[in-house]
C-alpha positions in Angstrom: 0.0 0.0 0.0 1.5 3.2 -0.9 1.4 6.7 0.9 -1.5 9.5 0.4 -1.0 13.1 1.5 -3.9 14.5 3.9 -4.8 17.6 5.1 -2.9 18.7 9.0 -6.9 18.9 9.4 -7.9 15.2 8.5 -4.9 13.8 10.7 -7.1 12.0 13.6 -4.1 9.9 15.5 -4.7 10.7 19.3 -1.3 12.0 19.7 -1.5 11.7 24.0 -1.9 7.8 23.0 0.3 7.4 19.8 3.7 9.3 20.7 3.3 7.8 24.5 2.3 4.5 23.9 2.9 3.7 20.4 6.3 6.1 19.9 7.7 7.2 16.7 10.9 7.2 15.1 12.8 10.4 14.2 14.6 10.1 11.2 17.1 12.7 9.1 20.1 12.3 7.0 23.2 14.4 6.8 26.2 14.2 4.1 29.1 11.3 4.8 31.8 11.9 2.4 30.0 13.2 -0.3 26.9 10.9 0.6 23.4 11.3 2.3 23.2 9.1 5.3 20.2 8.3 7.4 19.9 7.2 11.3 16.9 7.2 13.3 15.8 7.1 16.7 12.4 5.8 18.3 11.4 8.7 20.8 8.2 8.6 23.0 7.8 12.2 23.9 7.1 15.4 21.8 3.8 16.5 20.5 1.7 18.6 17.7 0.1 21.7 17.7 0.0 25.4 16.3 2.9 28.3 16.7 3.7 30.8 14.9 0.6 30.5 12.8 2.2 27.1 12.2 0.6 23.3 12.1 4.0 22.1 14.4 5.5 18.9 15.8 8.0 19.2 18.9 10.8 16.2 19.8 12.8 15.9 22.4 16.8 14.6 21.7 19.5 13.8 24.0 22.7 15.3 23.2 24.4 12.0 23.3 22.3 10.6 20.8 23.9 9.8 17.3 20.6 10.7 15.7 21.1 14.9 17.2 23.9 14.9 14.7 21.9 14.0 11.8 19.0 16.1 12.7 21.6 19.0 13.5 22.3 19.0 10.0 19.2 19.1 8.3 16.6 21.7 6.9 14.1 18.3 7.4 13.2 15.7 9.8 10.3 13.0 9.8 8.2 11.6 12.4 6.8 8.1 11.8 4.1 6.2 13.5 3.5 2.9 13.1 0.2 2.4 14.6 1.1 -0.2 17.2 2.8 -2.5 15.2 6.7 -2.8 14.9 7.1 -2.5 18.7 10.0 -4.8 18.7 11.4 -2.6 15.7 11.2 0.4 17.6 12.7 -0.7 20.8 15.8 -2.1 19.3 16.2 1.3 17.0 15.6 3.0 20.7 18.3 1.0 22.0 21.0 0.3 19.8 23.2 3.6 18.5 23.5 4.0 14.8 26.9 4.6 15.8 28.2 1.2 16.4 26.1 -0.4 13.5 23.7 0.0 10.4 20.9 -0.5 12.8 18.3 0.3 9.9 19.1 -2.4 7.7 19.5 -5.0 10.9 16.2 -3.5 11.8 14.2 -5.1 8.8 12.5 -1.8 8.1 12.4 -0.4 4.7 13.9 3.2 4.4 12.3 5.4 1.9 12.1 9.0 1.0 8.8 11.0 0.9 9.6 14.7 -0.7 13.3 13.9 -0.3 13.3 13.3 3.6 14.3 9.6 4.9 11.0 8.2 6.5 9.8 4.1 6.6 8.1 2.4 4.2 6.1 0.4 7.4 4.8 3.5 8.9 1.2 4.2 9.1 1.5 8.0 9.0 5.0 10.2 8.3 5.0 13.9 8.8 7.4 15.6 7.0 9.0 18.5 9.4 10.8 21.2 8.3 13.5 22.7 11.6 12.3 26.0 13.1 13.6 26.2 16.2 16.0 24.1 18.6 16.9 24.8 22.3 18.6 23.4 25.1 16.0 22.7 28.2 17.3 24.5 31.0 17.6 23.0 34.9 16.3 26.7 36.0 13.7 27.1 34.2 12.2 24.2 35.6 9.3 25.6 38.0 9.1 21.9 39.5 12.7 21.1 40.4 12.3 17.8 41.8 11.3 17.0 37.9 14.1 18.2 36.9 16.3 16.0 38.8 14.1 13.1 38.3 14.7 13.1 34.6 17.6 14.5 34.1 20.6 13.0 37.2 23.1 13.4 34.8 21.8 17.2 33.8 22.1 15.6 30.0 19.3 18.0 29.3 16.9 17.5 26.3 17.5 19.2 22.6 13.9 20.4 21.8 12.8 20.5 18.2 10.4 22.5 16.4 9.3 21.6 12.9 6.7 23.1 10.5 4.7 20.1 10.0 4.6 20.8 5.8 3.5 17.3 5.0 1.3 15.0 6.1 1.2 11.4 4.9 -0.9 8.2 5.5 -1.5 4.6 4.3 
């Protein structure tokens, strides 16, 4: 089954349940001699909404993550869901650094392009995010502190994302 663009309108996933429960992968490439690269990482918070006049999807990265690199890089990022399935997928492309090995192909997921940005053929919905905005979370500017140190012992602080959602596609 091939991929349909929809209106940000039309696009009905229940995003509490699907990022939470469900997760998505993260996926960029960036130029290794001479040559676009992909790696992808399965992340389990962010969210939509509007900014900026702006349909918007927000993800949070770890600095230490291989997949910060790629994103770093990039005018575009996707988001893919996979509706439930591929759990076992996602966990190992959670846990496994891109880094150390071609984790995509050992994955057994198909990587494709959709307008030129590396998403997966599997997914059940791919939003195609172009970078607005990036920040480092701050420790002050936590109001609850005792989050804050919950989360983040090792003060590795999250890298949020902001991306004009520009395309929206579904199976």
């Amino acid at each position: 089954m091939s991929f349909h663009e929809i209106c940000a309108k039309d696009f009905e996933n229940s995003v509490f349940h699907t990022i939470a429960k469900e997760w998505m992968l993260i996926t960029a490439e960036k130029q290794m001699d001479g040559k676009p690269v992909a790696n992808t990482m399965t992340a389990s918070w962010g969210g939509l909404g509007h900014l900026w006049n702006k349909n918007v999807a927000f993800a949070f990265i770890r600095p230490q993550r291989y997949t910060k690199e790629f994103v770093d890089q990039s005018e575009y990022f996707s988001l893919c869901f996979f509706g439930g399935e591929k759990m076992k997928e996602l966990g190992y492309l959670g846990t496994v650094s891109g880094r150390d090995e071609d984790k995509i192909q050992k994955s057994g997921l198909t990587l494709t392009h959709l307008n030129g940005v590396p998403c997966f053929e599997e997914a059940t919905a791919v939003l195609i995010c172009r970078k607005l905005y990036v920040q480092t979370l701050r420790e002050d500017c936590f109001v609850d502190s005792e989050l804050a140190a919950s989360v983040y012992p090792q003060k590795d602080f999250h890298d949020v994302y902001v991306g004009e959602v520009e395309k929206i596609f579904v199976k």
